[in-house]
N, C-alpha and C positions, 0 to 999 in steps of 0.2 A: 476629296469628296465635294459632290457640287452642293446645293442647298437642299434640292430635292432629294439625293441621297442622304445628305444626312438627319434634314427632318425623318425619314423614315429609317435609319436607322437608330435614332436617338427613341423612335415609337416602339421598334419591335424590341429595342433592351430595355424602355417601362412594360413592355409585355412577360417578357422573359425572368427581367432578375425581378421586378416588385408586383407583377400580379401573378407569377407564378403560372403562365403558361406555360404551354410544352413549344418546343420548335412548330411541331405538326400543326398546332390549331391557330400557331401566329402564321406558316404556309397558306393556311386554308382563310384567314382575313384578309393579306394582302394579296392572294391570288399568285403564288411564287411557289417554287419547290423549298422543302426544308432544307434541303442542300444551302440552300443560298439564302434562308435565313440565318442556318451556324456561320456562313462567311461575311456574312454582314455585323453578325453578333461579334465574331473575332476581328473586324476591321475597325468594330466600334472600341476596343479593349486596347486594341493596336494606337489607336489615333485620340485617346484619350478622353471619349465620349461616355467611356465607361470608368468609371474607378470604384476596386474592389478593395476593401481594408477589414482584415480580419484582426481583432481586439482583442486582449486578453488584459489583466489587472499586470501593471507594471511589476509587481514581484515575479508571475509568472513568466516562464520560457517555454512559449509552445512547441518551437521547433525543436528543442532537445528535448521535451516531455514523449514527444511524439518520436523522436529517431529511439529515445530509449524503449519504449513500448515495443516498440517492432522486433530491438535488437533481442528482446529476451521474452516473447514473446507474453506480456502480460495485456492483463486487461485494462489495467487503467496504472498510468506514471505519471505524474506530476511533479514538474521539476521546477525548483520557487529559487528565486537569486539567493545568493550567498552575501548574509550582510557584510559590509567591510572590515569592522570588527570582530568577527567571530569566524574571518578563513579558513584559522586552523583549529577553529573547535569541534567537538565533535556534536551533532545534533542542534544547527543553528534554533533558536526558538521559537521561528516564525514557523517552524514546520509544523506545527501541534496546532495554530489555529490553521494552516490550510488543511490539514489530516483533518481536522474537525468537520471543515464545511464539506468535505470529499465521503465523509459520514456520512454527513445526514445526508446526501444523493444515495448511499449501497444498502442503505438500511431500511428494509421494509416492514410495514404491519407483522406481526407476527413471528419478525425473527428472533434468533436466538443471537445476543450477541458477546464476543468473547473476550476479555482483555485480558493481555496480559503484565506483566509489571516491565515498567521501562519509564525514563523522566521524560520523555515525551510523549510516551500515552497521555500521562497525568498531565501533560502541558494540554493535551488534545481535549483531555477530561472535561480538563476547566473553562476552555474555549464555547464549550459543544453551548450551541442557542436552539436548534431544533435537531430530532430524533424522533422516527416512527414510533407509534407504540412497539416493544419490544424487552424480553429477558436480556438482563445482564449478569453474567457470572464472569468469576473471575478464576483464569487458565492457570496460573500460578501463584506459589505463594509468595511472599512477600522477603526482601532483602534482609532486612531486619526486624523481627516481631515487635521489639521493646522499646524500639525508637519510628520506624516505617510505616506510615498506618496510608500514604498515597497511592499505592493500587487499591485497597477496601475504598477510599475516599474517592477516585476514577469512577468504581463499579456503583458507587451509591450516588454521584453525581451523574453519569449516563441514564439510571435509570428514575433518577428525580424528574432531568428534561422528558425523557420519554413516557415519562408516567407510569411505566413499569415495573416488574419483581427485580428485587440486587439480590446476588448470590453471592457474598463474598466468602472470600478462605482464608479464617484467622490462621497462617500457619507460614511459617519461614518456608523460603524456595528450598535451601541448601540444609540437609541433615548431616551430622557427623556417620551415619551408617546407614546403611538399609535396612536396616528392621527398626530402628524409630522412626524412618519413613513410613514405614508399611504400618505399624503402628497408628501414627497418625492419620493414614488415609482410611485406618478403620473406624476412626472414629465418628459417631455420626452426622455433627455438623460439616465436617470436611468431609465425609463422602455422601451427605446429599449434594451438597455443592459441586464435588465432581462428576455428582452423574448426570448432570447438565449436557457435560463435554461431548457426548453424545447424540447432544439439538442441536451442537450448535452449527450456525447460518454466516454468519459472518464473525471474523475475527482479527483484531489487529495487535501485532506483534514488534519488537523492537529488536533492533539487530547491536551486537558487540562485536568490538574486536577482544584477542587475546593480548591483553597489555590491563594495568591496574588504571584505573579508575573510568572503563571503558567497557567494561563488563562485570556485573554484577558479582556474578559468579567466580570470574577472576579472582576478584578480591575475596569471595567467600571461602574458596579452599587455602591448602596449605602451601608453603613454597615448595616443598616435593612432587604437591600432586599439579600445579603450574608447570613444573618442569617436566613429570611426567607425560602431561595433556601436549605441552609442546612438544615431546618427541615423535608424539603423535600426527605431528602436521597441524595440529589445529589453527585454521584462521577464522573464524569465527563460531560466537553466540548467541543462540536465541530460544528463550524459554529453556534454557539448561539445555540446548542439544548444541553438540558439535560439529564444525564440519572442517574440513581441510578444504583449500586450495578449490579443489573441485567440485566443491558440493557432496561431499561423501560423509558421513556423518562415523566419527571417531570414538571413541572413550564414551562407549556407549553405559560403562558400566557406571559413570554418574547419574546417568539418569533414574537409577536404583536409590539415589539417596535424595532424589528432589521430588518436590510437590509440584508437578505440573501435568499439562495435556502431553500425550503420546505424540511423537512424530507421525505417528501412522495415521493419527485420528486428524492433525490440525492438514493432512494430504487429502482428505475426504470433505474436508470443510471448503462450500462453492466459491466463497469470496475470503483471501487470507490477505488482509493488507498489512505492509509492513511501513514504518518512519525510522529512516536511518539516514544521516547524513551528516558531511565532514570528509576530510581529503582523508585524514587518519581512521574513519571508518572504511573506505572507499572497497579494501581487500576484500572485509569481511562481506559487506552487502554483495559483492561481485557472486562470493562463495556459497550466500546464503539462497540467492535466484538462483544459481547451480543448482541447488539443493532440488528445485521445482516444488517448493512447499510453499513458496508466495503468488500469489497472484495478481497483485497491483502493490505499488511503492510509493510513497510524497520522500522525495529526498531535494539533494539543494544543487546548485550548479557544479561547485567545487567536485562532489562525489559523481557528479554524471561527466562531466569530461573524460573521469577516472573510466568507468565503467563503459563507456561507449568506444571506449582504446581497445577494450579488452578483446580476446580472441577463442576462439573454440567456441564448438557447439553448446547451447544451450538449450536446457526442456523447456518447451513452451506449454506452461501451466495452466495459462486462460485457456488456450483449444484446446486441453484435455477435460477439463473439468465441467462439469453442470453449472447452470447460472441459478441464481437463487430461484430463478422461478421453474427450474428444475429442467429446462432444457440445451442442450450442450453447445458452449461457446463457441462459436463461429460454425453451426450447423445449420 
């Protein structure tokens, strides 16, 4: 390029990338087709006139955030490095404050918002600095009544930042049967608190594998009904529902003995984000976006390599569903 070229090409890309003209109207100043302002603009990109640097916060991986997005059709993935020490754990800790700030963008004036029990909600819990005004209830009960008190403590700190009502539910996830479940949800503080399940707008969820200390509920039944559940296929848990391999949800009759939202309800909720991450979780989140009951994920490198190997059809959740502001994603 001689000098006269490329002062004017150096003019029509301050036109284009920083005052935000169109090709057309920088055609109609230098007097040229807009043809040959895109090739001037591509010669300027070509010949180093231009340089383009998309940023993100060093923890973040845009380009795997973004291939996983597409691969399972969700509306928002966020995939945060896997710290060195923590490769093979499950749910590194950094995900709870990126869940956090990924909040406070889905959560609007008015909504209902749902949490449910998992130690990285409560990591997200504690993180959280700004929240719309907004209800908080909490979807499930808790691991252990006697000692557990970090999902009510989640729900009563989301709605401190947000300045909002807490609905928590004094009451264990896991019942020894269904009718002290049922019981229980008759009772009035826990089923005003459940009839929330019903508003609610946004909700986040945490995913289990079936192995002990990796799912709540694992640990909460007996070793008969583990072995039973895994004859079942199960790879994974979330809010007391199971699913196999595929996303098909199994031993449906535990959910008779636990205090939580229905599968059916948390599928009608516009925004369901989930935080799961670890190579050892990797199965089950794969199973649970099968499931197509999630709609956006914060997970970590380790578990998206996993997941981005994976094969076969998956329901794409985001395009079927309504967005909070009630019209349907990617319409």
């Amino acid at each position: 390029m001689g000098p006269g070229e490329m002062v004017q090409a150096a003019a029509m890309a301050r036109r284009f990338y920083l005052e935000g003209k169109s090709k057309i109207q920088i055609a109609e100043e230098f007097g040229v087709s807009r043809f040959k302002v895109a090739r001037v603009l591509e010669t300027a990109l070509e010949r180093d006139l231009v340089r383009i640097e998309i940023r993100v916060p060093a923890e973040l991986d845009a380009e795997r955030s973004d291939a996983l997005r597409a691969h399972y059709g969700l509306r928002h993935a966020v995939v945060v490095e896997t710290p060195a020490d923590q490769a093979d754990a499950p749910d590194p800790e950094n995900l709870g404050a990126v869940a956090a700030d990924l909040l406070g963008e889905l959560v609007s004036d008015g909504d209902v918002l749902g949490l449910a029990w998992g130690r990285s909600i409560i990591t997200m819990a504690n993180a959280l600095d700004r929240l719309a005004p907004c209800t908080v209830v909490q979807l499930t009960g808790v691991y252990d009544v006697g000692t557990d008190r970090g999902s009510v403590e989640a729900v009563r700190t989301a709605a401190a930042v947000s300045g909002g009502e807490a609905h928590p539910l004094y009451a264990p996830m896991v019942l020894g049967d269904s009718a002290t479940a049922s019981a229980l949800r008759a009772q009035s503080q826990i089923a005003a608190a459940m009839s929330y399940f019903e508003k609610v707008t946004v909700a986040v969820v945490s995913i289990g594998s079936w192995e002990a200390g990796i799912s709540t509920v694992y640990d909460a039944v007996s070793d008969a009904e583990r072995a039973h559940y895994a004859s079942l296929g199960v790879a994974a848990e979330m809010s007391s529902h199971l699913f196999d391999a595929g996303g098909r949800r199994v031993g449906r009759d535990l959910r008779e003995r636990c205090i939580t939202i229905d599968a059916d309800r948390l599928r009608r909720i516009p925004e369901v984000l989930a935080i799961a991450g670890g190579k050892r979780k990797a199965e089950a989140i794969n199973a649970v976006l099968r499931s197509g009951l999630v709609t956006s994920l914060v997970t970590d490198t380790a578990a998206a390599d996993h997941l981005l190997n994976s094969t076969g059809p998956a329901p794409r959740p985001a395009l079927d569903r309504a967005d909070p502001d009630g019209s349907l994603a990617g319409g």
